[in-house]
C-alpha positions in Angstrom: 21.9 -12.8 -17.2 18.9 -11.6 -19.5 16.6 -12.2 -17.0 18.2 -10.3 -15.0 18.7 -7.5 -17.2 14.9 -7.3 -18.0 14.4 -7.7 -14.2 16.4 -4.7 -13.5 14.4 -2.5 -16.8 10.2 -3.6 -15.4 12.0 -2.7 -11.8 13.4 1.2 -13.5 10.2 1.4 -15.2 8.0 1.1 -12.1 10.1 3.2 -10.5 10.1 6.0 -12.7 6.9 6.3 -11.9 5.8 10.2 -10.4 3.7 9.0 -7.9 4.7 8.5 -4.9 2.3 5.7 -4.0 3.9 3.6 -6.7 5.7 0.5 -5.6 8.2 -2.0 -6.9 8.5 -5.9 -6.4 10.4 -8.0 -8.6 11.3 -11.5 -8.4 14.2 -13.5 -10.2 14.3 -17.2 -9.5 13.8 -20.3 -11.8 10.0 -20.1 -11.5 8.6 -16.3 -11.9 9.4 -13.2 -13.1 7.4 -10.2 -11.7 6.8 -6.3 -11.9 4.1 -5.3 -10.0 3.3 -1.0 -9.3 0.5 -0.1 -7.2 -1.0 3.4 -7.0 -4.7 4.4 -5.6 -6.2 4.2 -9.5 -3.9 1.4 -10.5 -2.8 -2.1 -10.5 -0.4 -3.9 -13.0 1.1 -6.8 -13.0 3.4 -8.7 -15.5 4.6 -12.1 -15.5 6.1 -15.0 -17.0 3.4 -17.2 -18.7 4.5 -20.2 -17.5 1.7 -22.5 -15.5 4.0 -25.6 -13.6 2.4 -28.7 -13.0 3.5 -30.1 -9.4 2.9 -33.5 -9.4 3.3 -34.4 -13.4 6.6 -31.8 -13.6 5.9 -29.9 -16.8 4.6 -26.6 -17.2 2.0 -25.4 -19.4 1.9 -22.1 -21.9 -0.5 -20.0 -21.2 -2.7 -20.8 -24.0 -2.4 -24.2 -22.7 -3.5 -23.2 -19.2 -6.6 -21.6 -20.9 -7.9 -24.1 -23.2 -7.8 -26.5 -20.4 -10.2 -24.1 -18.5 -12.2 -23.3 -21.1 -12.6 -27.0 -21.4 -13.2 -27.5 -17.9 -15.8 -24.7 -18.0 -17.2 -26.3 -21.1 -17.4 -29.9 -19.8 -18.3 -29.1 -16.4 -19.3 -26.0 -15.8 -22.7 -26.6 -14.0 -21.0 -28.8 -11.5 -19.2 -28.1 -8.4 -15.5 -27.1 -8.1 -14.4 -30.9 -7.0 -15.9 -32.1 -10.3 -14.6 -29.6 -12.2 -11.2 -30.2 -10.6 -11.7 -33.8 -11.5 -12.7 -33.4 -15.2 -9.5 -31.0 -15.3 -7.4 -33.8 -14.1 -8.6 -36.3 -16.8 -6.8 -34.8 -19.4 -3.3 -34.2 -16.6 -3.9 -38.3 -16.3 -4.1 -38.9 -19.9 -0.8 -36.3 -21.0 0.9 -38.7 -18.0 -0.1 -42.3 -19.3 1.8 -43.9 -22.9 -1.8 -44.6 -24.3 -2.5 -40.5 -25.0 -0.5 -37.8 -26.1 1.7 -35.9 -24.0 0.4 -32.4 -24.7 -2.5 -30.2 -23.7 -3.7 -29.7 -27.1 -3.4 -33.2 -28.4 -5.4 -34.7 -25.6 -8.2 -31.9 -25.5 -8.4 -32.6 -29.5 -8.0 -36.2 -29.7 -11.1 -37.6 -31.7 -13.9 -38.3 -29.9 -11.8 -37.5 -26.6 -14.1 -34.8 -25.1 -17.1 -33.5 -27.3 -17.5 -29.7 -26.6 -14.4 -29.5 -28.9 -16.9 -30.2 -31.7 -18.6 -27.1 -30.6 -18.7 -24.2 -33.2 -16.1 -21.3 -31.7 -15.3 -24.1 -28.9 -11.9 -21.8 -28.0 -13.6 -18.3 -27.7 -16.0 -19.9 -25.1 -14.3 -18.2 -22.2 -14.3 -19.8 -18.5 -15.8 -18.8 -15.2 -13.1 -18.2 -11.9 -14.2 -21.4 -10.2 -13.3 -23.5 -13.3 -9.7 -21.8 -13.4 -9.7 -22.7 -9.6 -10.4 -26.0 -10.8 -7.3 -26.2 -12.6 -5.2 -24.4 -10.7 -6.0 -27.3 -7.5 -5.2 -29.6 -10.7 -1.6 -28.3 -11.3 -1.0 -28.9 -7.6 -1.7 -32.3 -6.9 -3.7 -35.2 -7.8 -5.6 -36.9 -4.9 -7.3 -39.4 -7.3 -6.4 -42.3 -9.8 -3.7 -41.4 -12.1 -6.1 -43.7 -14.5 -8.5 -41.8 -14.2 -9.1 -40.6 -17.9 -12.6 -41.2 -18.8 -16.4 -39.3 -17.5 -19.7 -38.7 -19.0 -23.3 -38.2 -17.9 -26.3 -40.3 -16.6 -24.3 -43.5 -16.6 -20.1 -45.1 -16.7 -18.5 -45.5 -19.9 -18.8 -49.0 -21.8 -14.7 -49.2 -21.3 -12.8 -48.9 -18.5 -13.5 -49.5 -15.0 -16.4 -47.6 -13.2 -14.5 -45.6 -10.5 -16.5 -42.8 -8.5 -19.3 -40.4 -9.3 -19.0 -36.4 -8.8 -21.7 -34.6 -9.0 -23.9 -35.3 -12.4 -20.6 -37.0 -13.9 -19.7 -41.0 -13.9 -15.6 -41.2 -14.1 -14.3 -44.3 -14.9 -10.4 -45.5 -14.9 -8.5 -47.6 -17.5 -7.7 -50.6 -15.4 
């Protein structure tokens, strides 16, 4: 019923507008929540901060959603999209498997998990749009190993088993 409620106020509020260009879209369902008014000079939209996971069904925050880009940029950001996609889905694997935490944050921050976090300012870094593509193809499905948790440069890990290699990165599986 509240969402509803604040459905119906972002829907009077757009609509109060005085231009007559302006236009109204709003969405109610179990996934999005969305006000959008359009005039020649202007674009807005609001919505709920909620970034879902397909194939590991959880959803991330939005500060979640942009620490694993910034991340991805970090780690990957000279490669191509597929890598970057694939470094993204290292730490999705690793929130899905018992032998890592379960959240964003604890995996990205995990000692010695991925290194740029030792950077200085590691979280103001920013990210470019084909890193957030990256991770947006990541929420949606994963068309590799579901072990796949490890990568690094030049060479495989030590541990794990060598799996592929993408671009100037060796990623390696558990088992």
């Amino acid at each position: 019923m509240k969402r509803k409620i604040m459905a119906i106020a972002l829907a009077a509020a757009v609509l109060s507008c005085d231009s007559p260009k302006a236009t109204s879209v709003v969405k109610v369902d179990n996934q999005r929540m969305s006000a959008s008014y359009t005039t020649e000079q202007q674009f807005t939209e609001i919505e709920r901060t909620k970034y879902k996971c397909e194939w590991l069904g959880c959803e991330l925050t939005k500060e979640e959603y942009e620490l694993l880009c910034t991340l991805v940029f970090c780690e990957s950001g000279n490669q191509n999209t597929e890598t970057q996609y694939m470094v993204a889905l290292t730490v999705l694997n690793r929130m899905n498997s018992k032998l890592f935490p379960n959240s964003v944050s604890e995996v990205i921050y995990a000692p010695y998990a991925y290194e740029v976090t030792t950077w200085s300012d590691f979280e103001n870094y920013g990210y470019t749009e084909q890193a957030e593509q990256a991770v947006k193809m990541a929420l949606l499905e994963n068309r590799y190993s579901d072990e796949m948790y490890y990568f690094r440069t030049k060479y495989f890990h030590r541990f794990g088993v060598p799996y592929l290699k993408s671009g100037d990165l060796y990623f390696s599986t558990e088992n």
